[in-house]
N, C-alpha and C positions, 0 to 999 in steps of 0.2 A: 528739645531744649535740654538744657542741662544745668543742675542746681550749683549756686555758687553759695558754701557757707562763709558765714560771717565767722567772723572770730567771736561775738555776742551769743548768736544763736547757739557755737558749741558749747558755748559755756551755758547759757540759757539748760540745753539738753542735761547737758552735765550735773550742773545745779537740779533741774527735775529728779532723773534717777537719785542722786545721791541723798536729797530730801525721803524721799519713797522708802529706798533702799536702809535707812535708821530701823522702818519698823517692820518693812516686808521685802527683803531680799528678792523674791523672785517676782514681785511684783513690778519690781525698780523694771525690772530686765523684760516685761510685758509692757510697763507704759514705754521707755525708752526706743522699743520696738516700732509699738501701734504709731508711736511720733514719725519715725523715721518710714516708715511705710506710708503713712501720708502726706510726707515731702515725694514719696516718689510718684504721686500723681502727679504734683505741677510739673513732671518732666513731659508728659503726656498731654497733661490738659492745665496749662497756666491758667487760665482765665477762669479757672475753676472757681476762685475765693472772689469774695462779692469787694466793691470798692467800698474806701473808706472815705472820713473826709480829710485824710492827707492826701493831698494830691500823689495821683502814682502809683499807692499805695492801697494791698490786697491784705484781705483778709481770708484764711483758711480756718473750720474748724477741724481739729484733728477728726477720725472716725476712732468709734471708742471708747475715747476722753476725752474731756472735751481741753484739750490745748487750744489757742489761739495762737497762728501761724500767720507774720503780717511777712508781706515780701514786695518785690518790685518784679517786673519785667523789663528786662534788655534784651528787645529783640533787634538790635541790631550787632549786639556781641551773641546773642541766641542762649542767652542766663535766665534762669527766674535768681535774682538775688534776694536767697533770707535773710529776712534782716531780724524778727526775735520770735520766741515761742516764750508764751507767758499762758499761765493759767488765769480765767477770768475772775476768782477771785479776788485774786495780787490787782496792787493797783500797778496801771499799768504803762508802758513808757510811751505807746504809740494809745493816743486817744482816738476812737472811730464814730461816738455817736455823734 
């Protein structure tokens, strides 16, 4: 499979680093990383992130740090589509409990 990013998610990503990045520069640039290395598992193992109660819809913790990674599966276009990475803090756009 192969990841399709949202327009949300990069900004998502982008918002992460650049918060980070005010007080630890190379920090930014290790969470920003550890994120993106555990989008490349759903390329391997979709099914990886447990369901939510949106229908459809998966939940990933990042390894690491802990991001929340919610996305879909199209397996008939053969996508995992991210759809956002939010910290569990933040409140958040996709509710799961």
């Amino acid at each position: 499979m192969r990841l399709r990013y949202t327009r949300r998610v990069l900004q998502d990503i982008s918002e992460i680093a650049d918060y980070i990045h005010t007080e630890n520069p190379q920090a930014a640039e290790r969470v920003r990383a550890a994120i993106l290395d555990s989008l490349q598992l759903l390329t391997r193992f979709p099914r990886i992130g447990r369901l939510t109660t949106v229908s459809g819809v998966r939940k990933l913790v990042t390894r690491k740090y802990p991001y929340l990674v919610y996305y879909e599966i199209d397996d008939e276009a053969g996508e995992v589509v991210l759809l956002t990475v939010q910290h569990p803090a933040r409140d958040r756009a996709i509710s799961d409990s």
